[in-house]
C-alpha positions as CSV (number, residue, x, y, z in Angstrom):
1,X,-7.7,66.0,10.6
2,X,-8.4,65.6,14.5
3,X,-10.7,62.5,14.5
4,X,-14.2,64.7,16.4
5,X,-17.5,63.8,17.1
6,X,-18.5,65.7,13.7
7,X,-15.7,63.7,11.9
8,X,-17.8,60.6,13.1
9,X,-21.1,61.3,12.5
10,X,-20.0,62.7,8.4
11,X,-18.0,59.0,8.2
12,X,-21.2,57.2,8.7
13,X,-23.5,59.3,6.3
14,X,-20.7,59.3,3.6
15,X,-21.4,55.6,3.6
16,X,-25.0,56.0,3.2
17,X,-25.6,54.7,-0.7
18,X,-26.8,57.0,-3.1
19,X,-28.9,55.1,-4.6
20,X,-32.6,57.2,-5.8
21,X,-31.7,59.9,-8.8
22,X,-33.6,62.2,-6.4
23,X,-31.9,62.2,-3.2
24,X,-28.6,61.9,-5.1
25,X,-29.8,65.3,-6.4
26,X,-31.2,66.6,-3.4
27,X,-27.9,65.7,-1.7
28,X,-25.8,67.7,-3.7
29,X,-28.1,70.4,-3.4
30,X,-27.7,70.6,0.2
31,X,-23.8,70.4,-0.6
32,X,-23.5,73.4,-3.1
33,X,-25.7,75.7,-1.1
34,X,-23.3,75.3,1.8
35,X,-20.0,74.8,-0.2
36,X,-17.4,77.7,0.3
37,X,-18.5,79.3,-3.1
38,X,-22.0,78.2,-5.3
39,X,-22.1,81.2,-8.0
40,X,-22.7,81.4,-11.3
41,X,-18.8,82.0,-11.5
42,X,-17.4,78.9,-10.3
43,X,-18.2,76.4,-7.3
44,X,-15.3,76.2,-4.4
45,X,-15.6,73.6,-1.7
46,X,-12.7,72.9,0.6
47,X,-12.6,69.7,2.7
48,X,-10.3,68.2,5.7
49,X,-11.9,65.2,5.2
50,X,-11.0,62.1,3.5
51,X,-14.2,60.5,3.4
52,X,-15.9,63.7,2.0
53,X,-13.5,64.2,-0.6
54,X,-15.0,60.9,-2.0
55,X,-18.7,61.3,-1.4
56,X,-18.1,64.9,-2.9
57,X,-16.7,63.5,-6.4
58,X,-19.2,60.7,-6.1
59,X,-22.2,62.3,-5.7
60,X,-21.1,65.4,-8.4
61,X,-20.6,63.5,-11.0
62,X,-23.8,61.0,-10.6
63,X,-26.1,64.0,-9.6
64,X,-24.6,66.2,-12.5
65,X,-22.2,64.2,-14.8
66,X,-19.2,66.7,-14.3
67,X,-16.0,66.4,-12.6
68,X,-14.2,69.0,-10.2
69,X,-10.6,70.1,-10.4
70,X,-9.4,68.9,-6.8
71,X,-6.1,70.3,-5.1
72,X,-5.7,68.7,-2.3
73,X,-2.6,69.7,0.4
74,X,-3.1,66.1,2.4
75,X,0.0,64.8,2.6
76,X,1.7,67.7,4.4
77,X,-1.7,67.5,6.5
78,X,-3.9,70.1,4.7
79,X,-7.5,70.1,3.2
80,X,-8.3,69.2,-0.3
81,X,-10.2,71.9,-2.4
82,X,-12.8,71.2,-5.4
83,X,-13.7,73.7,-8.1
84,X,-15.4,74.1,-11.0
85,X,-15.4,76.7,-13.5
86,X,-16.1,75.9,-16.7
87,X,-19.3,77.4,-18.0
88,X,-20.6,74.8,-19.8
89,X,-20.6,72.2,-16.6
90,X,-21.4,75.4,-14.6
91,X,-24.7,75.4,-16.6
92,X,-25.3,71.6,-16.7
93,X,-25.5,72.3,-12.8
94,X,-27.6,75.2,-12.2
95,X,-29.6,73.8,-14.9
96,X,-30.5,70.9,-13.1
97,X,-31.2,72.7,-10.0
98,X,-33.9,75.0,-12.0
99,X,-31.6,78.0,-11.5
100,X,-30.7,80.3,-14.5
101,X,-27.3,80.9,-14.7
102,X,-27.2,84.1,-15.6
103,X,-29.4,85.6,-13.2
104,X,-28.4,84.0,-9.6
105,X,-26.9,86.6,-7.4
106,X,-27.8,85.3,-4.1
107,X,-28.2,81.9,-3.0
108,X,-32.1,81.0,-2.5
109,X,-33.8,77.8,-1.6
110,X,-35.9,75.7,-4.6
111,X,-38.2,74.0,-2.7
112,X,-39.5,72.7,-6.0
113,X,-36.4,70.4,-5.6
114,X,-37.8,69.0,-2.0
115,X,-40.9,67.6,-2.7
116,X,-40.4,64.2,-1.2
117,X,-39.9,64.0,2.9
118,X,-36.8,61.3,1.3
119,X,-35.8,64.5,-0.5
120,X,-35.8,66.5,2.0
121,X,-33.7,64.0,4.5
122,X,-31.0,64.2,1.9
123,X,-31.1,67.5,1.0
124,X,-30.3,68.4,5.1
125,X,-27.8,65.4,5.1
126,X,-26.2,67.4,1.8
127,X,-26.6,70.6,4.1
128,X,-24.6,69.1,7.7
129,X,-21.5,67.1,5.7
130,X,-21.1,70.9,3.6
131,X,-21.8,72.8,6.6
132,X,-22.6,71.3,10.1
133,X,-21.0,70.5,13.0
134,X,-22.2,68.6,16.4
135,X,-20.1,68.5,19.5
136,X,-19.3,65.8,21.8
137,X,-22.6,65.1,23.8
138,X,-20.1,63.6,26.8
139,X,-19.0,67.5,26.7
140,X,-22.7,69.5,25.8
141,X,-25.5,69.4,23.3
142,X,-24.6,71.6,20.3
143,X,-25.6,71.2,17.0
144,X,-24.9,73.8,14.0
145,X,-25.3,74.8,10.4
146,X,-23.4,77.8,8.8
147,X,-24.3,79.8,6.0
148,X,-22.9,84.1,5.2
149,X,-26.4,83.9,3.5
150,X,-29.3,85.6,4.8
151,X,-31.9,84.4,2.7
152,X,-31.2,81.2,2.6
153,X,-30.4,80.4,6.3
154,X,-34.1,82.2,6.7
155,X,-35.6,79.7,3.8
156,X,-33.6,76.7,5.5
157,X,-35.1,77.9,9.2
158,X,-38.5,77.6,7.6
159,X,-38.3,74.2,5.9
160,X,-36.7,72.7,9.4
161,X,-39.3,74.5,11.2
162,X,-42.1,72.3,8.5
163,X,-40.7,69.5,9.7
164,X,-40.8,69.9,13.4
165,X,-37.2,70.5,14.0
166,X,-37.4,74.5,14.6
167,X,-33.6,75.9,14.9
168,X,-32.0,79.0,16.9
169,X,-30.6,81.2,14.5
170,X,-27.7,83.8,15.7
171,X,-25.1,85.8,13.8
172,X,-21.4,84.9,14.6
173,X,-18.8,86.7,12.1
174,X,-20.8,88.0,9.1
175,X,-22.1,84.0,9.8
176,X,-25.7,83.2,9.8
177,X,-25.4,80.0,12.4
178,X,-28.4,77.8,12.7
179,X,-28.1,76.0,16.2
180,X,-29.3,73.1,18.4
181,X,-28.9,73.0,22.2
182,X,-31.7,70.9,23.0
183,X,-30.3,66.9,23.0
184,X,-33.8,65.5,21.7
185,X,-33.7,67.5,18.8
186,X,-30.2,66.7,17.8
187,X,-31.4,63.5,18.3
188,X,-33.9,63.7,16.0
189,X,-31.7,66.3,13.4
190,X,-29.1,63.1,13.0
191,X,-32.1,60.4,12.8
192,X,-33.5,62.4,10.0
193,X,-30.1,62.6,8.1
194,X,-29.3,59.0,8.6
195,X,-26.9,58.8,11.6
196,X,-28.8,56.6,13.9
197,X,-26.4,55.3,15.9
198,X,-24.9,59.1,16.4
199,X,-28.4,59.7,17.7
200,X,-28.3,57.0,20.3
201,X,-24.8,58.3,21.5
202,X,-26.4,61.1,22.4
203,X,-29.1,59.7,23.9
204,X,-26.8,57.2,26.0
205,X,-24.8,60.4,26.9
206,X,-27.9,62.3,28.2
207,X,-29.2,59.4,30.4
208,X,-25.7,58.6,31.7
209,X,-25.8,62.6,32.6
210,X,-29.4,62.6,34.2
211,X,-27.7,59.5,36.2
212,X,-24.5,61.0,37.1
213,X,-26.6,64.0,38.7
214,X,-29.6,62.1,40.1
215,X,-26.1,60.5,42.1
216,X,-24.5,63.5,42.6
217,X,-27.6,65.1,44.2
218,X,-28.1,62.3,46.9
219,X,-24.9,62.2,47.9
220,X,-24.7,65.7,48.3
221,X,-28.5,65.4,50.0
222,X,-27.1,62.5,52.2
223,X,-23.5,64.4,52.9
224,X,-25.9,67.5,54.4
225,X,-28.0,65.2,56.3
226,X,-24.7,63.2,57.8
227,X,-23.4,67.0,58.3
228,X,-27.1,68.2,60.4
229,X,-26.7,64.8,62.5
230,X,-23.2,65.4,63.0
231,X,-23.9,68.9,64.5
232,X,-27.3,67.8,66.6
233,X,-25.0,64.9,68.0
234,X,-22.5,67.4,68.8
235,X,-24.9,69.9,70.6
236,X,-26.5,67.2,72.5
237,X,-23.2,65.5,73.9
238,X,-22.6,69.4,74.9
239,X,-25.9,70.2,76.5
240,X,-25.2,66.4,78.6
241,X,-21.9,67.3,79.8
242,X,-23.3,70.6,80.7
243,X,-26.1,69.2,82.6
244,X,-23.6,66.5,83.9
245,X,-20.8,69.2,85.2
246,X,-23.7,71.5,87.4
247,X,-24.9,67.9,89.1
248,X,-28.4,69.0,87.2
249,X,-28.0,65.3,85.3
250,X,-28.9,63.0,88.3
251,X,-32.0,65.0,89.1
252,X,-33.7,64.4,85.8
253,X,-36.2,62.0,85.9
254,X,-34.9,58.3,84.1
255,X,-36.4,58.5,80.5
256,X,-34.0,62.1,80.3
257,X,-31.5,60.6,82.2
258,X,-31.3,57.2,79.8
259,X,-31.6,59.1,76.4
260,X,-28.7,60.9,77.6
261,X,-26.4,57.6,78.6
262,X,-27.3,56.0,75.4
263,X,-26.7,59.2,74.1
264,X,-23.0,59.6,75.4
265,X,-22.4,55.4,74.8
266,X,-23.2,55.8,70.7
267,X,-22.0,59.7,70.2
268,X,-22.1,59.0,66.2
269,X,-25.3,57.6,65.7
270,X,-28.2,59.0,64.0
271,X,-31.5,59.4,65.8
272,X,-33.2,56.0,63.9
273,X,-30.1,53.7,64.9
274,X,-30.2,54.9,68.2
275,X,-33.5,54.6,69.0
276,X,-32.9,51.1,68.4
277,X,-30.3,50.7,70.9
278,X,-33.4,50.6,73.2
279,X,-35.2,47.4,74.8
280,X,-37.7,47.6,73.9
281,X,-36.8,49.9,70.5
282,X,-37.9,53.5,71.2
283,X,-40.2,55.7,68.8
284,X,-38.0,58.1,67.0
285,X,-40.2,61.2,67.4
286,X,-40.3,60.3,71.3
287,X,-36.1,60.0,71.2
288,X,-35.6,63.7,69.1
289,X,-38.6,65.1,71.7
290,X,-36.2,64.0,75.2
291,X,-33.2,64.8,73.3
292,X,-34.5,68.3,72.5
293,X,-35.7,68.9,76.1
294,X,-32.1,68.0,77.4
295,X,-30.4,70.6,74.8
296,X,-33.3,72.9,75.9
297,X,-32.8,72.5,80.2
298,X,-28.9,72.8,79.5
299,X,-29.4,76.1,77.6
300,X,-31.1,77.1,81.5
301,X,-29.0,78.8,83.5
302,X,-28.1,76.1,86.4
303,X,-29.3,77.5,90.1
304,X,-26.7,79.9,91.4
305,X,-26.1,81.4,88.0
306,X,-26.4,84.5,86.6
307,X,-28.9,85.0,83.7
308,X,-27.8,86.8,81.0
C-alpha cells in the first residue's frame, strides 16, 4: 500500500492502547458500522493495511471474544479481508452492541453505546481507521468519512455536530461522504481521535501556507511598485529629452532644471532615493510635484508647433 497521509495518521491511532472495556467497545463499534458489510448475515471488512489488520483482530476479539476468518492477498500486494459468519459469534456481537439480530435491516446509530465523551472519541477513531481518509495538508484540507447508509451518516452528522465539529455531507456514488475542508476542524477531528501530532502537521502546513502567501503577495506588491517607478522614470527621462531637444530646458527656472539633471544622472532610482541625492535632501512630495510639472510642460506643444 502507497505509504499516504491517511496511511500515517491510522499507524499512529493503531498504536493507541486499548486499554478501558468501553472504548475497546466503542472502537469496534465505530469499525463495524463502517466495515464493508455489518448485517445480521455476516461482517466483511477488507483492509490494505498492515497495521489495521492487527488492530482489527485485536480489538474483535477483546471487544467481543470471537475471531474472524482473514484472507489476506499481501504478498502479491493485495488487501487482507476479515469475515465472520457464524451465527452464534454473529449474535455474541450484535448482542453486545444492544442490537437484535434478527431484526437489523439497516445500520442505525446506538447512542446508548456513547455515553462517555472517552466513548465517543473512540467510537469516531473506530469510525476514520474503517472509513476515513485525510489528504496531504502540504496539497489541501480534506477530510472524509464514507458510509452507502443514509441513516446512519445522518445519526453520525448529528452526534459530530453535539460535539462542535459539524461536517458537510454530499453524495458521491450511491456514497453518503461526510467532509472537512476547513483546516481547524481537521485539526480538531484528529485531536479528538488521538492523532495529535497529525493535527499539528496540519497546523504547521497552514501557517507555512499563510507565510508562503503573505511572501508571495509582497513580492508581487513590491514587483508592481518597481514596475509603476520603472514607467514614471521612463516618462520623465522622455518628457526631459523632449523639453531638452525644443531648447525649452534652459528656460526653466533652476529648481525644474535641477530635478531634471539629477533626474537624467540616476535614471533607475525611485523618487525617496533620489530625493536624497540632494544637498540638502529634498522633500519627496516637493520632488514627484517638479517632476510632474516637467512631464506636464513637455506634454505642451513647444512655440512654433502645431496643437493637436
Amino acid at each position: 500500500m502507497k505509504h499516504t497521509f491517511t496511511a500515517s495518521v491510522k499507524e499512529q491511532l493503531c498504536r493507541i492502547p486499548a486499554e478501558r472495556p468501553c472504548c475497546t467497545l466503542a472502537e469496534a463499534y465505530g469499525i463495524l458500522l463502517f466495515a464493508t458489510s455489518f448485517t445480521p448475515r455476516g461482517i466483511r471488512h477488507i483492509t490494505e493495511q498492515e497495521t489495521m489488520e492487527r488492530r482489527f483482530s485485536m480489538i474483535m476479539q477483546r471487544a467481543f471474544g470471537v475471531t474472524f476468518d482473514t484472507r489476506s492477498t499481501r504478498a502479491t500486494g493485495g488487501r487482507t479481508i476479515f469475515t465472520l459468519t457464524n451465527p452464534v459469534q454473529l449474535e455474541r456481537v450484535f448482542g453486545k452492541l444492544g442490537l437484535d439480530v434478527t431484526r437489523v435491516s439497516a445500520l442505525r446509530l446506538n447512542r446508548a453505546m456513547l455515553e462517555d465523551d472517552c466513548c465517543c472519541s473512540a467510537f469516531l477513531r473506530g469510525v476514520f481507521l474503517a472509513g476515513g481518509s485525510v489528504a496531504d495538508p502540504a496539497r489541501r484540507y480534506h477530510l472524509e468519512l464514507v458510509t452507502p447508509y443514509y441513516n446512519l451518516s445522518r445519526e453520525l452528522v448529528s452526534l459530530l455536530q453535539e460535539m462542535e465539529l459539524e461536517p458537510k455531507i454530499t453524495l458521491r456514488r450511491a456514497n453518503y461522504v461526510l467532509y472537512y475542508k476547513s483546516s481547524e476542524s481537521i485539526e480538531n477531528f484528529l485531536t479528538l481521535i488521538g492523532a495529535p501530532i497529525y493535527a499539528m502537521r496540519v497546523m504547521s502546513a497552514k501557517v507555512e501556507k499563510d507565510v508562503r502567501n503573505q511572501v508571495n503577495r509582497r513580492v508581487n506588491c513590491e514587483a508592481a511598485n518597481i514596475g509603476k517607478t520603472v514607467d514614471a522614470a521612463y516618462n520623465q527621462l522622455r518628457a526631459i529629452e523632449r523639453l531638452r531637444a525644443s531648447g525649452r530646458l534652459d528656460g526653466l527656472p533652476d529648481e525644474l532644471r535641477t530635478v531634471a539633471d539629477a533626474r537624467t544622472a540616476y535614471p533607475d532610482y525611485a523618487l525617496t532615493p533620489l530625493a536624497q541625492t540632494f544637498d540638502p535632501p529634498m522633500r519627496r512630495a516637493t520632488l514627484n510635484y517638479r517632476l510632474l510639472k516637467l512631464v506636464e510642460l513637455a506634454d505642451k506643444p513647444a512655440p512654433g508647433e502645431d496643437e493637436k
